[in-house]
C-alpha positions as CSV (number, residue, x, y, z in Angstrom):
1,X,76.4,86.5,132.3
2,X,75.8,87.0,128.6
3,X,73.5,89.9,129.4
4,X,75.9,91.6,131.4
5,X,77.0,95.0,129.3
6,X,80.4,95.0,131.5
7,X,80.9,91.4,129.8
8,X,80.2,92.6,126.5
9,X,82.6,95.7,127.2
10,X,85.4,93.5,128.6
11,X,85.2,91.3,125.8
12,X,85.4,94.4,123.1
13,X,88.5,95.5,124.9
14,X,89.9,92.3,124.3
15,X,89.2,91.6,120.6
16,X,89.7,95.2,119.1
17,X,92.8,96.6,119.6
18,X,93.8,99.6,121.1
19,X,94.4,102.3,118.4
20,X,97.8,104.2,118.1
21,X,98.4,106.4,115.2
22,X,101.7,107.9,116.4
23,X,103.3,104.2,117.1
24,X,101.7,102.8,113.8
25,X,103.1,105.6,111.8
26,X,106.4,105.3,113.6
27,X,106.7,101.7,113.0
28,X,105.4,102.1,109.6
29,X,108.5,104.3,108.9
30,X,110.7,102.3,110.2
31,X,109.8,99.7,108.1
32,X,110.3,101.6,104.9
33,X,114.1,102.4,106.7
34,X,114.4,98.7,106.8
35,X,113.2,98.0,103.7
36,X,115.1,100.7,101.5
37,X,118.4,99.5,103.3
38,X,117.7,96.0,102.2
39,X,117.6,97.3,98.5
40,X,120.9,99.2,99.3
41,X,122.5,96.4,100.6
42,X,121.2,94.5,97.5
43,X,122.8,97.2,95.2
44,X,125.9,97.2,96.6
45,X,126.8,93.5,96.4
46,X,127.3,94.1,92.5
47,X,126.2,92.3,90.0
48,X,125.2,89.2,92.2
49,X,122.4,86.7,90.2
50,X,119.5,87.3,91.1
51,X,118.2,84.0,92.6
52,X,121.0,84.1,94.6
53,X,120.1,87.2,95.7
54,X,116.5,85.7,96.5
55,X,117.9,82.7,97.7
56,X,119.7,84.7,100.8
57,X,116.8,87.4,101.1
58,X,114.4,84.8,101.6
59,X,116.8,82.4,103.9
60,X,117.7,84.8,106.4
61,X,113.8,87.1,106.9
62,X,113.5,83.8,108.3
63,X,115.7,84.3,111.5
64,X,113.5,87.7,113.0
65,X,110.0,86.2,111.5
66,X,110.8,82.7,113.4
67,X,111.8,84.8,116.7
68,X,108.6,87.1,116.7
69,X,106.2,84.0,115.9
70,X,108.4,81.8,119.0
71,X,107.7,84.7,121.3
72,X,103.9,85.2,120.2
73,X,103.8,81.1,120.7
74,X,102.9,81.3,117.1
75,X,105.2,79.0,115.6
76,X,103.9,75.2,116.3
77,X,100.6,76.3,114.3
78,X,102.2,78.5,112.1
79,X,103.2,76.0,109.4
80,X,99.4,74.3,109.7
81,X,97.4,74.4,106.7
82,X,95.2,72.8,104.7
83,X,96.0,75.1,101.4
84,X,99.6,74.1,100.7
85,X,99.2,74.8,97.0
86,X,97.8,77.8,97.5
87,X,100.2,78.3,99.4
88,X,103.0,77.3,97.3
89,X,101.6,79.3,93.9
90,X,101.5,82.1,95.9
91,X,105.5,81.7,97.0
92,X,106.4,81.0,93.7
93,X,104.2,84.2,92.0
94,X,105.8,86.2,94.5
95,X,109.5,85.0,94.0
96,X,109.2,85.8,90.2
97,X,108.4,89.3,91.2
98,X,110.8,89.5,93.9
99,X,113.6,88.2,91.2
100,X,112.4,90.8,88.4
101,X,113.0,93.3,91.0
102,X,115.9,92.4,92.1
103,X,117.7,91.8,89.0
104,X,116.1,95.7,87.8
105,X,117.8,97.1,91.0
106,X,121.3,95.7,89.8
107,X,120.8,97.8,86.3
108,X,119.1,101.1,87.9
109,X,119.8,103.5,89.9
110,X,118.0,103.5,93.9
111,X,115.8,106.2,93.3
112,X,114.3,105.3,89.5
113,X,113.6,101.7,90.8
114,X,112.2,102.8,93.9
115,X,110.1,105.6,91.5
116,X,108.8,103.2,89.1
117,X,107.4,100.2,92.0
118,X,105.7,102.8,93.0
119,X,103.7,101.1,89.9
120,X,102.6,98.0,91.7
121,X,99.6,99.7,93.7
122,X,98.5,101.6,90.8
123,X,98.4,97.8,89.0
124,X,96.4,96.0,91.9
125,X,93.7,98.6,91.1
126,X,93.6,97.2,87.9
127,X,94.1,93.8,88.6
128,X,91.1,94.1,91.4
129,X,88.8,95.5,88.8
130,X,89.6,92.6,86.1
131,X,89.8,89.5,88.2
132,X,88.2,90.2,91.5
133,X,85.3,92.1,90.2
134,X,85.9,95.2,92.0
135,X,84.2,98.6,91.6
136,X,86.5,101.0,89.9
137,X,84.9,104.3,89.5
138,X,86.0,107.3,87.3
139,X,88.1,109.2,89.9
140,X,90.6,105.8,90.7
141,X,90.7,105.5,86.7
142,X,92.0,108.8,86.5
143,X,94.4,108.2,89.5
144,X,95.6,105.1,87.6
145,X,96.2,106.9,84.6
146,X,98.0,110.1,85.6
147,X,100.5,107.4,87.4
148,X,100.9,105.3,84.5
149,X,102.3,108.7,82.8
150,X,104.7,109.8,85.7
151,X,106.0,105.6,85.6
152,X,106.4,106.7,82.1
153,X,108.3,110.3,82.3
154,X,110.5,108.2,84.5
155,X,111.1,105.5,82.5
156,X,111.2,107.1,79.4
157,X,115.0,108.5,79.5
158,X,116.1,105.0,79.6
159,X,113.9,102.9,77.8
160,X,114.7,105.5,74.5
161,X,118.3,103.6,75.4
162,X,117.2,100.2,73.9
163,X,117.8,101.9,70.2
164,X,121.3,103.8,71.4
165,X,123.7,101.0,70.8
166,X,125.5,101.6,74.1
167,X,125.0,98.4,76.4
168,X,124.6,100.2,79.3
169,X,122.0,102.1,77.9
170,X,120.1,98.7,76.8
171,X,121.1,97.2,80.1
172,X,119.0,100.0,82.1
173,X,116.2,99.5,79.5
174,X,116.0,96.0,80.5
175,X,115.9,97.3,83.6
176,X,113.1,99.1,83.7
177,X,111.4,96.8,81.5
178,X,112.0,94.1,84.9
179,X,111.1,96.4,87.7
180,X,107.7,96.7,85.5
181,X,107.3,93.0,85.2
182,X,107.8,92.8,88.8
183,X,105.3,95.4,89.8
184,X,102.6,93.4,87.5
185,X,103.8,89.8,89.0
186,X,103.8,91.5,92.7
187,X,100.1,92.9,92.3
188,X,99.0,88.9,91.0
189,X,100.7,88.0,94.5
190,X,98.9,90.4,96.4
191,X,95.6,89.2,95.1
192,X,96.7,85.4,95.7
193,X,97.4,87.1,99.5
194,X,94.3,88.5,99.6
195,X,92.2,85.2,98.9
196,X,94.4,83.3,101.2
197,X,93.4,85.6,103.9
198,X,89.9,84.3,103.9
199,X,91.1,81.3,105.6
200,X,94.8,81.7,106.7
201,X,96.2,83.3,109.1
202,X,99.4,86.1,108.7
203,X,101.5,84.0,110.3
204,X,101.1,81.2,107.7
205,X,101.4,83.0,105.0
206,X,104.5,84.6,105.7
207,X,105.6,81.5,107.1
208,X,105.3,79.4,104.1
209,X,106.3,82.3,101.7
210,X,109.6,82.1,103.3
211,X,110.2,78.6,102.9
212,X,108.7,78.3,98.9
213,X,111.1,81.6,98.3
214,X,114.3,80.0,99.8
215,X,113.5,76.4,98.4
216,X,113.2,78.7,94.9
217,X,116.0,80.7,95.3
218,X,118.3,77.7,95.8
219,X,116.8,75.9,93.0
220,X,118.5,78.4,90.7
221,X,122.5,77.3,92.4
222,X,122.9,75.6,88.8
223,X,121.9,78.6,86.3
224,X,124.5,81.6,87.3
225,X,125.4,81.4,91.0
226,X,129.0,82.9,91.8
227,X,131.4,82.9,94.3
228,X,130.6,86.1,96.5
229,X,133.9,88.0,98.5
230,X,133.3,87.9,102.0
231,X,132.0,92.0,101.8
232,X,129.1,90.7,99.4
233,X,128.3,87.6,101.5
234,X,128.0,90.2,104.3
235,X,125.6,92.2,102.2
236,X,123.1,89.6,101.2
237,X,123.0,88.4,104.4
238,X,122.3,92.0,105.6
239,X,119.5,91.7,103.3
240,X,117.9,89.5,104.7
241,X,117.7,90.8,108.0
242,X,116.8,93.6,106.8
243,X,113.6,92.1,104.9
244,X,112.4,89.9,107.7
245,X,112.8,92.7,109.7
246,X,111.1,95.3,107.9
247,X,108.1,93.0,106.7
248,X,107.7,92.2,111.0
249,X,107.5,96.4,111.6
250,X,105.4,96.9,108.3
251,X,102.7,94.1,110.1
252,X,103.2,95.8,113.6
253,X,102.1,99.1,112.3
254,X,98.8,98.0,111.0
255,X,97.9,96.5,114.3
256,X,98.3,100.0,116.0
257,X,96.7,102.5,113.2
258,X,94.2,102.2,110.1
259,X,96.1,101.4,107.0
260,X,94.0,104.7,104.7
261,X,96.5,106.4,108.3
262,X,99.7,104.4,107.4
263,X,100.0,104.1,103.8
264,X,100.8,107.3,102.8
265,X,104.4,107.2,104.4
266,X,105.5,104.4,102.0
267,X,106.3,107.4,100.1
268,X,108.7,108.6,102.3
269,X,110.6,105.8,100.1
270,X,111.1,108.3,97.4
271,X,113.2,110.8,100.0
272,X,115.3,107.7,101.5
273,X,116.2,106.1,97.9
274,X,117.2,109.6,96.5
275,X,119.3,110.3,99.6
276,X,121.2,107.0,99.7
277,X,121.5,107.3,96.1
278,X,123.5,110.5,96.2
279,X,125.2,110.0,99.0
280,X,126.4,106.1,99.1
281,X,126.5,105.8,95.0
282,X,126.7,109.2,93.7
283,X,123.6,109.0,91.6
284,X,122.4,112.4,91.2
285,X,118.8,112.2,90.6
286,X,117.3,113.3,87.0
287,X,114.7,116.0,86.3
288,X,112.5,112.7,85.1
289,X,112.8,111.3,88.1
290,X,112.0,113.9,90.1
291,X,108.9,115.2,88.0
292,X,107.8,111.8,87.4
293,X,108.5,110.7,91.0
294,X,105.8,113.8,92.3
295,X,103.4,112.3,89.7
296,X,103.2,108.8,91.1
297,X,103.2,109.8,94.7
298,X,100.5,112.1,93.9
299,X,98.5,109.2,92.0
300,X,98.7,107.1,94.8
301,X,98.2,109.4,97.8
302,X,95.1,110.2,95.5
303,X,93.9,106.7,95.6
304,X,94.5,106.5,99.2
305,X,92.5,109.9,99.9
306,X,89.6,108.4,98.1
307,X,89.5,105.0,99.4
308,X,89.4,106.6,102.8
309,X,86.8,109.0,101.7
310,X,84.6,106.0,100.7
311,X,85.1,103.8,103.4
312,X,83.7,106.6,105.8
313,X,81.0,107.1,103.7
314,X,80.5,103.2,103.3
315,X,80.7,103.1,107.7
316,X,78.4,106.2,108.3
317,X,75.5,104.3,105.7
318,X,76.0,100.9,107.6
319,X,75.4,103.2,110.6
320,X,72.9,104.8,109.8
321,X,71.0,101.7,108.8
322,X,71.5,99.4,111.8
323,X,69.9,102.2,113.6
324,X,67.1,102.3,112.0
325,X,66.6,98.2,112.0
C-alpha cells in the first residue's frame, strides 16, 4: 500500500545508497594511483605526438569502461541519446584539453604539471560565475586568487625561460603555457558535463566521450604520427588502461561517500607526482614547486571547506523550513 511507512522505508533503502566514507576514500585514492601512473606512462614514452598519444588513451579506457557498463547491463542503452551534438562538442572540448595536457607533460617535469592542473578547479569557479550565473562570494574570490599566485610561483621559473635563448628553456615555457590552456579548455568541458547531466546519464557521457576522443585522436595519423618501439607501444597502451581504469574508481568513490568527503585526496597527487618524479626520472623538485604546490592545495582544500560549510548551512535552512510548512 502507498500508505504503508515500511513501503516508503523499503523503497528509501533502495534509491539512496548506502554511505561508505572509508571505501569511497579508498577508491578515490586509488583512482588518483591510476591516474598519476597514466601520466607516468605518458612521460616515459618520449616525445610521442600528442594526438597519438590521445588517440591510444582514449582507444584503450574503452576496454575496462565497456566491461563495467556489460556487467551493470549498461551497455545496450548506454550509446542512446537524443543530444549527439552535445555530445560530440563536449568530446571534442575535452580532447583539446586532454591534448594541451598531454603535449605540456612531454616538456615538464611530473610534479610542476601535476602542480599547475591543480589550476583547472580554481578556473571552473570562475567559469561558473561568468557563464552559469553562479554565486561567487568574497571568501571563493580570495581562494581563487591566492591559487592563481602559487600557479604563478610555480610557473614562473620557467616561463622567465621564453627570453633565455636556450630551447629547452622556451620548450618548458610552452609547456606551461599548454598545461594552462588545458586547465581553461578542461573547466569549459566540465561545464558542457555538467549541463549534459540534466538529461544524460554517466554512462553516456563517458561512453560517447570515448568514442569522439579516439575518432579525434586518429584524425590527427596525418599531422606528426611516428613509428613507436615496441617499449612505447607498451606505454600508451598502458595509458589507457590506466585512464579507463582510474576514471571507473574515480565514479565508484562518489557512489559510496559525499564528494566535499572525497575531494580533498586529489591532492594526494602532489605526493605521488613528486615521488615518481624523483625516483623513476630523477627530477628533483624545486623550491617553486614546492612553495607554490602548498599554495594551490591550500586554495583548493579552501574552496572545498567552504562549499561544504555552505551546503550544510543550505540543508539545515531547507530543514528547518519543511518543518515548519
Amino acid at each position: 500500500m502507498a500508505g504503508d511507512p515500511g513501503s516508503r522505508r523499503r523503497v528509501t533503502a533502495l534509491e539512496v545508497p548506502e554511505r561508505r566514507p572509508l571505501t569511497g576514500i579508498l577508491l578515490k585514492v586509488c583512482s588518483v594511483v591510476s591516474f598519476v601512473v597514466m601520466s607516468s606512462l605518458i612521460k616515459a614514452s618520449g616525445d610521442v605526438f600528442a594526438g597519438q598519444i590521445v588517440f591510444f588513451r582514449s582507444l584503450f579506457a574503452i576496454i575496462p569502461v565497456v566491461a563495467v557498463m556489460a556487467w551493470r547491463k549498461e551497455l545496450a542503452t548506454a550509446f542512446y541519446t537524443r543530444r549527439p551534438f552535445s555530445h560530440v562538442a563536449r568530446g571534442l572540448v575535452g580532447v583539446t584539453s586532454m591534448g594541451l595536457g598531454f603535449y605540456a607533460l612531454t616538456k615538464l617535469p611530473l610534479p610542476e604539471w601535476i602542480a599547475i592542473n591543480y589550476a583547472q578547479p580554481l578556473i571552473v569557479v570562475v567559469f561558473s560565475a561568468l557563464f552559469l550565473s553562479e554565486t561567487v562570494r568574497f571568501f571563493r574570490w580570495t581562494a581563487v586568487a591566492v591559487g592563481f599566485a602559487g600557479v604563478i610561483v610555480v610557473s614562473w621559473p620557467k616561463l622567465t625561460l621564453i627570453t633565455s635563448g636556450s630551447p629547452m628553456g622556451q620548450g618548458e615555457a610552452v609547456g606551461v603555457i599548454a598545461v594552462l590552456l588545458g586547465a581553461a579548455v578542461s573547466a569549459v568541458a566540465q561545464l558542457l558535463v555538467r549541463r549534459l547531466l540534466l538529461t544524460e546519464k554517466s554512462a553516456t557521457i563517458v561512453f560517447w566521450f570515448s568514442i569522439t576522443s579516439t575518432a579525434a585522436g586518429l584524425a590527427t595519423l596525418p599531422f606528426g604520427w611516428s613509428p613507436l618501439s615496441l617499449a612505447q607501444a607498451c606505454f600508451l597502451i598502458g595509458t589507457g588502461l590506466c585512464g579507463g581504469i582510474g576514471q571507473i574508481l574515480m565514479t565508484e568513490s562518489y557512489r559510496h561517500a559525499d564528494m566535499s568527503t572525497i575531494a580533498p585526496f586529489e591532492y594526494t597527487s602532489m605526493l605521488l607526482g613528486i615521488a615518481i618524479g624523483y625516483f623513476v626520472f630523477s627530477e628533483v623538485p624545486t623550491l617553486y614547486t614546492i612553495v607554490g604546490g602548498t599554495i594551490v592545495v591550500g586554495a583548493g582544500l579552501f574552496i572545498i571547506w567552504r562549499e561544504q560549510k555552505l551546503g550544510l548551512a543550505t540543508a539545515a535552512a531547507r530543514k528547518v523550513t519543511s518543518t515548519q510548512g
